[in-house]
N, C-alpha and C positions, 0 to 999 in steps of 0.2 A: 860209881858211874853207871853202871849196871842197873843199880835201885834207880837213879834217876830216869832213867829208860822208859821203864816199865812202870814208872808213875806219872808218866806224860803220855804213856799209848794210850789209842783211840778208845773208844767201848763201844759198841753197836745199840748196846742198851741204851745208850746217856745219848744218842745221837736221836732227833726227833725228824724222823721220814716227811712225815705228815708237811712238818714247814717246808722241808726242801721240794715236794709235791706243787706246793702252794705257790711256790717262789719260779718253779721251771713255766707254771699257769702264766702266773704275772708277765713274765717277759714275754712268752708269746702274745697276750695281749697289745705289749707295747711295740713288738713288732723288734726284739732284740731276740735271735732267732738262734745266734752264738752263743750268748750267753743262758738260753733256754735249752741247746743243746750240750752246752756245759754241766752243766747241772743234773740236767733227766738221764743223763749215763750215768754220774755220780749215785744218784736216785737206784738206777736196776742193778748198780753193783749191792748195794746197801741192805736192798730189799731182794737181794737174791735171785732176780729176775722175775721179779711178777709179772704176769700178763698185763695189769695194767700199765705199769711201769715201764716196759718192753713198747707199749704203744705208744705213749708220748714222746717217748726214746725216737721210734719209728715219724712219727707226726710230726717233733723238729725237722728231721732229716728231710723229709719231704715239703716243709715249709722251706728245707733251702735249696731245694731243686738237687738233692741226693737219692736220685731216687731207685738205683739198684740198690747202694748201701741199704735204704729204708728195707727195700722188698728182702735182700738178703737176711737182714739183723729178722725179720717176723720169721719167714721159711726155714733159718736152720735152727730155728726151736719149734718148728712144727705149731705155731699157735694160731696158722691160717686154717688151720683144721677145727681147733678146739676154741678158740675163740672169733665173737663176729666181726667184731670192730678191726681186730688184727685181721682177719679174713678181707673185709673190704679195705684196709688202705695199702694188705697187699698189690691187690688187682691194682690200685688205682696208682700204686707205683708203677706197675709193670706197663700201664696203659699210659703213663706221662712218659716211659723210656720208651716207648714205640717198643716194646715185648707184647706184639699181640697175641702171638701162639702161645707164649706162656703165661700169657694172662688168661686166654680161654682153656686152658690146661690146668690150670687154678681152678675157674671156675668151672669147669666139668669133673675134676678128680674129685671136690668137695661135692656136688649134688651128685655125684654114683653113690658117692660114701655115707650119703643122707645125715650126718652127724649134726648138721645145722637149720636144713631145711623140712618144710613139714608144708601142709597144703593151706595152711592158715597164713596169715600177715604179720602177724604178732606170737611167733613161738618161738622169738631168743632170748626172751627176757633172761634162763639159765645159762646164756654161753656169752653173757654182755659183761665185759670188765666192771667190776664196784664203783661208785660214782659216776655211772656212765649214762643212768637212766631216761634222763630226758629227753635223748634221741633213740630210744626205742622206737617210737611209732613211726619215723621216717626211714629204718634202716631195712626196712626188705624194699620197701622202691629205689632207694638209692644203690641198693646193688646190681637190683635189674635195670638200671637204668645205666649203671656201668658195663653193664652186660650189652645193654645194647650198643653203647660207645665202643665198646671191643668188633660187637659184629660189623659195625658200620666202618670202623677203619678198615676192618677186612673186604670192602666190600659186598658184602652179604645186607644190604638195604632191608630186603623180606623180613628175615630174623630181626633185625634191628628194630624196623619197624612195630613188630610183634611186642619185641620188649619194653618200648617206651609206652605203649599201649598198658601194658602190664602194670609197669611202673606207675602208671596217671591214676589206675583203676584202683591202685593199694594206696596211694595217697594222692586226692585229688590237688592238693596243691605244690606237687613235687614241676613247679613249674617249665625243670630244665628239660624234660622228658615231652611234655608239650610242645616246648620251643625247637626242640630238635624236630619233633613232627610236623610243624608247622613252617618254621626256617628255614628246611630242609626239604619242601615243599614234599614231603613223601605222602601225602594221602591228596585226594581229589576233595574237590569241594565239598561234595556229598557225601562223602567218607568223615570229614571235618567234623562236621554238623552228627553224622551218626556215633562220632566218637563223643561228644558233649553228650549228648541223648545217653549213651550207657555209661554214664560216671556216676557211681554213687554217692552225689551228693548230698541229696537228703541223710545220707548214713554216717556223713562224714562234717557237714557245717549244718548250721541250724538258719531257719530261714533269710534272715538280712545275708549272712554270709553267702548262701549260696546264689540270690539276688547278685550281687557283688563278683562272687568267682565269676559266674555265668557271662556278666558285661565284658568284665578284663578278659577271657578267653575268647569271645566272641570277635571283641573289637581286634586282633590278632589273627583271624580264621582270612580264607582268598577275599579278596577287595574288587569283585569283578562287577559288583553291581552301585548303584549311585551313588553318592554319598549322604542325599537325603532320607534314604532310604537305609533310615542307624539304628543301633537298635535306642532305648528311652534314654537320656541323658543322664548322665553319672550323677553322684551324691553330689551337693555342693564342695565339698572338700577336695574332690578328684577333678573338679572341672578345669583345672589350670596343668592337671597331671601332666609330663611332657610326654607319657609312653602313650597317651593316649591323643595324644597330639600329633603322632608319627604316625599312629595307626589312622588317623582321620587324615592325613598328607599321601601316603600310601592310595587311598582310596581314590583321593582326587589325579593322584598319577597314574592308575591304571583305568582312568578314567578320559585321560589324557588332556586333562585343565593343568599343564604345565605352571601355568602362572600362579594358581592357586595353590597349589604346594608350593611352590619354591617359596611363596613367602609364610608357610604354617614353618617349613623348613631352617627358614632365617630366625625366623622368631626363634624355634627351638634353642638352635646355636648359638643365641646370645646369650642363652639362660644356661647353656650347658655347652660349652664349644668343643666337646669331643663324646656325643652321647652318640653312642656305638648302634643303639637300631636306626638313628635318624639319618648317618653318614652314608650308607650306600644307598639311600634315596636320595638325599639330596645332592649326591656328585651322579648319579641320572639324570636327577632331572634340570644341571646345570651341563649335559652331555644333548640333552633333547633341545636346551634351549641356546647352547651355542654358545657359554656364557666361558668363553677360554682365559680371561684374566682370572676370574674369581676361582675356575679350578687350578690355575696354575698357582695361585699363594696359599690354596689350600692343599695343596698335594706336597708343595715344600715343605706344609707346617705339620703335616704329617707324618712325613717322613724323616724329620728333621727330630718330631717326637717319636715315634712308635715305629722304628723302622726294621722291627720283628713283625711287625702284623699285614696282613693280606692286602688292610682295605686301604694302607698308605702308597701303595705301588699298584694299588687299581685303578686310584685315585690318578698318579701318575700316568699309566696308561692312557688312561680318558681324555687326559688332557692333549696326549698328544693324537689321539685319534680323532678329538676334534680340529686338530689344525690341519688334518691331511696325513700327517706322518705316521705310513702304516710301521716300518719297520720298529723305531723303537716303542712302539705303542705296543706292538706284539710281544718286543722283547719282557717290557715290565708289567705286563698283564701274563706271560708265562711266569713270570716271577711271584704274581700273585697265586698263582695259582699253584707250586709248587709249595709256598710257605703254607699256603692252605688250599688243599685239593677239594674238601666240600663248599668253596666257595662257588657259589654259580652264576654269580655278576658277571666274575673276573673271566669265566669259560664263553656266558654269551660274548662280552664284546673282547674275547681274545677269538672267536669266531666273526666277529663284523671285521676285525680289521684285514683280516683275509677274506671276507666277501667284497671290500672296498678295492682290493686289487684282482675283483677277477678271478680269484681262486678258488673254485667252488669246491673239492675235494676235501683243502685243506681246514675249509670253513665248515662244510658238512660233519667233518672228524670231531672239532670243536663243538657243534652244536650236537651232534648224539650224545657228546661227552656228558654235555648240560639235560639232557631230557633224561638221563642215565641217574643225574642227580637231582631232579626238579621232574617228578613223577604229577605232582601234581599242578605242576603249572605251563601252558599252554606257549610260551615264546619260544621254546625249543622247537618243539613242532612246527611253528610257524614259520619259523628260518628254515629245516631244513624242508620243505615246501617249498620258498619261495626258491631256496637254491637247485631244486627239482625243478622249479618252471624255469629259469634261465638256462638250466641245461638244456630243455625244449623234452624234459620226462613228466609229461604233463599227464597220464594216468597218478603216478607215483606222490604228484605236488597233492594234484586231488585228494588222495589219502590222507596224506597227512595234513592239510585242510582241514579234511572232516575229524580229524581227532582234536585240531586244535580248536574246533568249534566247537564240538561238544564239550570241551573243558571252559571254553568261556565266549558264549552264545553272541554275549551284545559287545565283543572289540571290536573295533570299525576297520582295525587293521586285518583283521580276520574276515571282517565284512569284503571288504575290500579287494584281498584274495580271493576268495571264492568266487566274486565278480568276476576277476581276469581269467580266472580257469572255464566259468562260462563264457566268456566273450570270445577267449579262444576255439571253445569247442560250438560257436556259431551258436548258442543259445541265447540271444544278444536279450528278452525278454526277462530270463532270470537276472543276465550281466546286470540290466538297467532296474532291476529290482534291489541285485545286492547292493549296489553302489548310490542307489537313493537312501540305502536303510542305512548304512555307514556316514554318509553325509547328514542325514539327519539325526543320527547318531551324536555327531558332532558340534552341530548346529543347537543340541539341548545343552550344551555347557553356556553355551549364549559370552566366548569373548567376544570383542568387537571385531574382528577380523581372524581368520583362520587362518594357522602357521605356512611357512610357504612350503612345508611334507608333504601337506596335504593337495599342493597341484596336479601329481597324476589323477590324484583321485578326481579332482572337476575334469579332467583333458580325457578321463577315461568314460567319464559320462558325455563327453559332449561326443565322442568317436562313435559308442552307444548309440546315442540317436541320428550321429548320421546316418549309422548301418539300419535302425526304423525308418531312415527319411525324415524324422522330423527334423527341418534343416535348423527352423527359426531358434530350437531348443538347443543346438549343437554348439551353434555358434554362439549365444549365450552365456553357457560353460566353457569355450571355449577362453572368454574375455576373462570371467571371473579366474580363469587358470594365471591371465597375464598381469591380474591386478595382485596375486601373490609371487608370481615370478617371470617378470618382465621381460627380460632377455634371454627365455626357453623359445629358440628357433622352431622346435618342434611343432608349437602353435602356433608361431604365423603362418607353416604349411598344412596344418590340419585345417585352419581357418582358411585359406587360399584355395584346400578343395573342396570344403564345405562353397565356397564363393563360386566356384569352378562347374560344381554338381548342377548348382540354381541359375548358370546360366550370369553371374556375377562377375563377368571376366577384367574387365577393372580393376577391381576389387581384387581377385586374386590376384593379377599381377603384381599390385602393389604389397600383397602379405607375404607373396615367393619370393617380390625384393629384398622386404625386410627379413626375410630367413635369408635367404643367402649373405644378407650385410653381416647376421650375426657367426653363420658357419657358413663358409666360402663353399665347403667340401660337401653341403646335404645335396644330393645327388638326385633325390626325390624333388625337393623345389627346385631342381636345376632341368628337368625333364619335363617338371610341372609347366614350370614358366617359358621353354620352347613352345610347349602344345600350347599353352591359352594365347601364345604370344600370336599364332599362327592362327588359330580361332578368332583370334582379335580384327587379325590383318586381312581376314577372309571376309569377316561380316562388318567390318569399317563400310560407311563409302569414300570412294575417289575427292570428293569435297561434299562441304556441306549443304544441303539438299538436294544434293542428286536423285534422280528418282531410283526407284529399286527397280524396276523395270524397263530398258531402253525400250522404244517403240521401233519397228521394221524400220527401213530407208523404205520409203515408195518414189519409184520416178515418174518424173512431170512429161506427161503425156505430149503438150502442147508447143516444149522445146525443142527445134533440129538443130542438135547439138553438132551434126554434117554443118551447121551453115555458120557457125561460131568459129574464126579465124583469129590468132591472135593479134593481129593488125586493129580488130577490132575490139578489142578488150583496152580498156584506159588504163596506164598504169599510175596510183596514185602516188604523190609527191608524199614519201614515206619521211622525211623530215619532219614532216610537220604531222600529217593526219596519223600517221603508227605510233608517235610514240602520244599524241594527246588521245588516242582512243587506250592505247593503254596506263596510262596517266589513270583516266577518268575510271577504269576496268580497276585500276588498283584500289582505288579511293575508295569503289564502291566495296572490295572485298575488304579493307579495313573495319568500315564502319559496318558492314554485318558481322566481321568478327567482335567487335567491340560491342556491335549489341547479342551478341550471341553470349560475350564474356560477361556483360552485366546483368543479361536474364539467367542465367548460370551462378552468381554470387547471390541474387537476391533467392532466388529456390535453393 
C-alpha cells in the first residue's frame, strides 16, 4: 500500500511550469479571472515563488477587485522593492483601495532607497520580471503617472500636475497622463499649448506619427476659440473618428451653437450610445437647450446601466434641474459628486441649483469647489462673480471677471458680465461696448433667432442707450428682448420709460398697462403709470380743439347793464329751442368725432 503511495506522488521535475504559465495567460485573456487565479497560485507554489509568478498571482487578484490581498501577497515578500512591475501594481493596488498614504509610502520608501530609479527612462530593464519586456519602455511614465493619481486623490493638484507632465515627457503617448491634464482642466490654455511645444516628439515618433499625435492632442486642448478656426483635417481614415467628433461638438458648445452640437452629439450616440467623453456634453447641452424628455430617458437608461458611475446621477440631477426642482437635483448631483469628487460638471450645476433658490453662499461654496478643480477653465470664476454682483460686492465680481476673461477673452457670457459691472459703476460707454461685442459675438454663429438666455443681454443694451439718450436705439432692443421672451414685464416698463423720457406718454401708458397685466405687484410701472397718467391729464385739452390759450373776458363798453331788468329778458320756450339747439350741438360733435376717428385710422 505503501509502494503504491509513493509511485503515484507528485514530481516537480515531470510537472511542466511553463504550460501552467501559459494556461493562467489564457484565461486572463478570456476574461475567466477564477480560474486564472486558480492556477497562478498553483503556479508560485510550484515555482517556489518567483517574482514573476508572485505578479501574475498579484495581477489576477487585482483583475478581481482583491486589491489589499494583491498589495499584501507583493509587500510581505519585499518584491516592491526589488522588482518593477511588482513595485507598480503595488501602488496601484493601494490606489484602487483608496490606501493613499500608503501608497505614497511605497512610493517614497522605494525612491530614498534608489534601488529602481535612476535619472534616465529606461533603467529597469534589470529589476523587470523574465518575459516582461515589452512593456519596458512605457513603465517609468506609468508609474509617475500613478504617482500623480496618488497626489491628486490627496488633493495636492500642483504635484500631480508636475507628474503627469513627467509622465507625457518619458512617453509621449502615455495618453492617460494627458487626459487627466487636460480633463481635469489643471493647466490654462497657454500652459496647454507650451506643454505640446516641450514634448519630445521628434525623439520619440517619426515624422507621420508625430503629424498625427500632434492633431489628436491638439483637437483635445480648451475649445474657446471658433470652430473654424481647426487645426488641417485628419487622415482620411480618422475622419468619421467619433473622439474626434466630440472634440469638434465641444467646440461648438463653448462657442454657444447649442444646435450644432447637439446634433454632432446625437449622431455620435447612435454609433456608440454610451461613449463616455461625448456624455457630459451632451446632457449640457440638452440642459442648455431645455430638452427634459430626452434627458429624462437618458438618465434612467443610465442609471438603470452604470449606477456606479458619476455621470448617471448627473445625468439625473440635470434633469431635474431643468424642470425647476432644486431640491432633489441637488440631492443627486451631491451623489455625483461623492461617487466621484473630480468630476466638475456635477460641482458647477450642483452650485446652480443653489443659485436658482437664492442661495448665494451655498452656491459660492460649490463653485470655488469647481475652480479648486478646473484651474484652467473660466466658468467657476464666472459664477462666483456673478454671485458677487447679486450680493451687490461689485469690487470682488470685478475680480473675478477679469480672471475669467483672461482665461477665455471671446465668451459673450463673460462679455456680457463685464458689461453689467460697467453699467453699474456708471461707465455706461464701456457697458455699451461690452455688450455690443457679446452680441456680436453671437450674432457670428449666424442661427436664425437667438435663444431666449440671451434677452437680458438686448434689455441690457437697450437700458445702455437710454442712459446715452439714444432713445430710438433703446427701444429697439428693447423689442428685439420681447421677440425672444414675450411675457418679461420688465420690458414693457423699460419701454414705457423709454416712451415716457421722449415725451411718448400714450405710449407709455399702454406698456405700464401691459406690465402690470403681466406682474400686478411691479411697483415701478405702478408709480410710472400714476405720473404719465397725470402728465396725460395735465397736457390733454378739455375737448377737442380747444385753443391752448384762453383769450381775457373784455367788457362791452357800450352796455348799461343798470338798465337790463329781468322783465325784460325773454324767456325761451325751453321745450322746443333747448333741447333742438342741443340735438343739433350733438350731431355736430358726433360727426367731428367720426371724422376725427377716420382721419385717425387712415394715418
Amino acid at each position: 500500500m505503501e509502494g503504491d503511495c509513493e509511485g503515484t506522488s507528485l514530481s516537480e521535475q515531470s510537472i511542466n511550469i511553463e504550460k501552467y504559465r501559459r494556461l493562467v495567460k489564457s484565461y486572463i485573456d478570456l476574461h475567466l479571472y477564477s480560474a486564472a487565479l486558480f492556477w497562478a497560485d498553483k503556479v508560485v507554489w510550484l515555482s517556489k515563488g518567483d517574482p514573476r509568478d508572485v505578479y501574475w498571482l498579484g495581477q489576477c487578484m487585482f483583475l478581481m477587485k482583491q486589491y489589499h490581498r494583491a498589495a499584501h501577497l507583493i509587500r510581505s515578500r519585499g518584491l516592491e522593492k526589488t522588482h518593477m512591475l511588482c513595485y507598480y501594481l503595488a501602488v496601484r493596488c493601494l490606489l484602487e483601495a483608496r490606501e493613499f498614504t500608503e501608497a505614497l509610502q511605497v512610493l517614497t520608501d522605494v525612491e530614498q532607497e534608489g534601488t529602481l530609479f535612476s535619472n534616465t527612462c529606461t533603467s529597469f530593464e534589470s529589476s523587470i520580471p523574465a518575459g516582461c519586456d515589452d512593456i519596458t519602455p512605457n513603465l517609468t511614465s506609468s508609474i509617475l503617472f500613478l504617482k500623480g493619481r496618488v497626489y491628486e486623490a490627496m488633493d495636492n493638484r500642483g504635484l500631480a500636475a508636475d507628474c503627469y507632465k513627467q509622465a507625457l515627457r518619458c512617453d509621449v503617448h502615455c495618453y492617460e497622463a494627458f487626459e487627466a491634464l487636460v480633463q481635469h482642466q489643471m493647466l490654462s490654455a497657454q500652459e496647454e499649448h507650451e506643454l505640446l511645444e516641450s514634448l519630445p516628439l521628434s525623439q520619440q515618433c517619426v515624422t507621420a506619427e508625430e503629424q498625427l499625435l500632434l492633431l489628436l492632442y491638439e483637437s483635445k486642448l480648451k475649445k474657446y476659440h471658433a470652430p473654424s478656426k481647426l487645426l488641417p483635417p485628419p487622415p482620411p481614415a480618422l475622419a468619421t473618428n467619433l473622439d474626434l467628433a466630440v472634440a469638434q461638438a465641444e467646440r461648438h458648445y463653448y462657442n454657444c451653437n447649442y444646435q450644432q452640437c447637439s446634433q454632432i452629439t446625437e449622431d455620435v450616440l447612435k454609433k456608440d450610445p454610451y461613449h463616455s467623453s461625448c456624455l457630459p456634453v451632451h446632457i449640457s447641452c440638452l440642459v442648455e437647450l431645455k430638452k427634459a424628455n430626452q434627458l429624462f430617458y437618458l438618465a434612467h437608461r443610465l442609471v438603470d446601466l452604470y449606477p456606479e458611475m458619476a455621470i448617471s446621477w448627473y445625468a439625473v440631477g440635470c434633469y431635474y434641474y431643468v424642470i425647476g426642482k432644486s431640491d432633489p437635483a441637488r440631492r443627486y448631483l451631491g451623489k455625483a459628486t461623492t461617487l466621484d469628487k473630480l468630476f466638475s460638471p456635477a460641482w458647477l450645476a450642483y452650485g446652480h441649483s443653489f443659485a436658482a433658490e437664492n442661495e448665494h453662499d451655498q452656491a459660492m461654496a460649490a463653485y470655488f469647489k469647481a475652480s479648486q478643480l478646473m484651474k484652467g477653465c473660466h466658468l467657476p470664476l464666472l459664477y462666483i462673480g456673478l454671485e458677487c454682483g447679486l450680493t451687490n460686492n461689485v469690487k470682488l465680481a470685478d475680480k473675478f471677471f477679469l480672471q475669467s476673461q483672461s482665461i477665455a477673452p471671446q465668451d459673450p457670457f463673460v462679455m456680457h458680465e463685464m458689461g453689467v459691472i460697467c453699467f453699474q459703476n456708471h461707465d455706461y460707454e464701456a457697458a455699451e461696448r461690452h455688450f455690443s461685442e457679446a452680441l456680436s459675438r453671437l450674432q457670428a454663429i449666424k442661427e436664425p433667432v437667438l435663444p431666449d438666455k440671451w434677452e437680458p443681454l438686448l434689455n441690457n443694451l437697450g437700458h445702455t442707450y437710454r442712459k446715452l439718450q439714444k432713445y430710438d436705439k433703446a427701444l429697439e432692443y428693447h423689442r428685439q428682448a420681447l421677440v425672444l421672451s414675450p411675457l418679461n414685464p420688465s420690458t414693457y416698463s423699460a419701454m414705457g420709460f423709454v416712451h415716457a423720457l421722449i415725451g411718448n406718454n400714450e405710449e407709455a401708458v399702454d406698456a405700464f398697462h401691459k406690465a402690470l397685466g403681466i406682474c400686478r405687484d411691479d411697483t415701478f410701472s405702478t408709480t410710472m403709470l400714476t405720473y404719465v397718467i397725470e402728465q396725460l391729464a395735465e397736457d390733454t385739452p378739455p375737448y377737442r380743439g380747444a385753443p391752448k390759450h384762453v383769450p381775457p373776458l373784455v367788457p362791452l363798453d357800450n352796455v348799461d347793464v343798470s338798465a337790463v331788468t329781468l322783465d325784460s329778458v325773454t324767456t325761451p320756450d325751453c321745450s322746443e329751442t333747448h333741447s333742438s339747439s342741443s340735438a343739433v350741438r350733438f350731431e355736430e360733435d358726433m360727426q367731428d368725432s367720426s371724422v376725427d376717428e377716420a382721419h385717425h385710422d387712415v394715418s
